[in-house]
N, C-alpha and C positions, 0 to 999 in steps of 0.2 A: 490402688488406682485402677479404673477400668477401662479396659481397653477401645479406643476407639471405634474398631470395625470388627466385629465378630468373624469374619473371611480371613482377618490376620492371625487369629489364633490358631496355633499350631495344633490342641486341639480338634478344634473345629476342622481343618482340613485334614485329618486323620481319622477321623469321624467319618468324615465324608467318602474315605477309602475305603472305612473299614465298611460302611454300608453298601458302596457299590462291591466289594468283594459277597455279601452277605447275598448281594440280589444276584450276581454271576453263579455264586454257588447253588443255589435255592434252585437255579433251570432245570439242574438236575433231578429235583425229588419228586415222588412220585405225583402223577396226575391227581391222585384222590386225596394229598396232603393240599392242595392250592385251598383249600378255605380253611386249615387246619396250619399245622406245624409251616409252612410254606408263609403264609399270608402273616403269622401272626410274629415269626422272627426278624418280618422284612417291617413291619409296622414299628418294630422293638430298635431294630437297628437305625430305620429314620427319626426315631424317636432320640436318637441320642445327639447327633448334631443340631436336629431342631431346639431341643432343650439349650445346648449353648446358646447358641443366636437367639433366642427369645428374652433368656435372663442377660445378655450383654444391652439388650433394647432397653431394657428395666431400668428405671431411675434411680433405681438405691445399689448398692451394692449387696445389702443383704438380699435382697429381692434374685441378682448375679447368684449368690451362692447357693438359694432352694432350687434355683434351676439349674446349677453341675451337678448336686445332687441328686437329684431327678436323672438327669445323664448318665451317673455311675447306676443307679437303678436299673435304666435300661439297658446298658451294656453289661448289667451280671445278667439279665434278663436276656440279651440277645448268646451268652457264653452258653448259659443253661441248657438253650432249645438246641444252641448248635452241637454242643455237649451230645443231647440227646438222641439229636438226628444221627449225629455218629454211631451212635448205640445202634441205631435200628440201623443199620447201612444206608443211611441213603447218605452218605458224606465219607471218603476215605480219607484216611491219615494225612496223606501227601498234600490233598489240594486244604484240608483241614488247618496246617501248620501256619499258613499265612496269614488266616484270618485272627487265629490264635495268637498271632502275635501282633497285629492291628490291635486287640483285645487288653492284651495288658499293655500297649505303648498308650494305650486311649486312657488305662484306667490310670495309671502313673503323671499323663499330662494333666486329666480331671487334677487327681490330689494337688497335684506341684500349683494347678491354677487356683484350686481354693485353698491352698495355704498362700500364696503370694496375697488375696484375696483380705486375707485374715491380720495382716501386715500393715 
């Protein structure tokens, strides 16, 4: 069964943290990454609680589950760039940890929401 409100999904509001951590950390990188690595992890990361609230709007349930999908997409997609950023330093370990783990509590709510889904 699908959830009423999409703001109730635990999900969804961890989403929403993990992309405002994603845009706090991003201030820091360099000035000539803002149209590059900067722009396109923050697109990546709104990308993922948007996806739930658009598939919980959806009529069908199936229609719900191509758009968590879509969500885990982007959130391997926003691990990737951060991953990377890392590499190049513009990200250290310390402030790194957090979001890291925003990352896998998102990707573990996505599965548990499309297997209850599946139910």
């Amino acid at each position: 069964m699908k959830p009423q409100n999409f703001k109730d999904l635990i999900a969804w509001q961890k989403s929403m943290d993990m992309a405002e951590a994603v845009y706090a950390a991003t201030r820091g990188f360099p000035k000539e990454e803002l149209y590059g690595l900067t722009s396109q992890v923050r697109r990546a990361a709104v990308s993922v609680p948007s996806n739930i609230a658009e598939g919980q709007a959806r009529f069908s349930t199936a229609e719900f589950q191509k758009f968590l999908s879509i969500s885990q997409g982007s959130r391997a997609e926003v691990e990737t760039q951060m991953l990377l950023a890392q590499r190049l330093g513009y990200i250290t370990d310390e402030p790194m940890k957090p979001i890291l783990a925003l990352l896998l509590e998102v990707k573990r709510l996505l599965h548990g929401l499309q297997n209850s889904l599946k139910n």
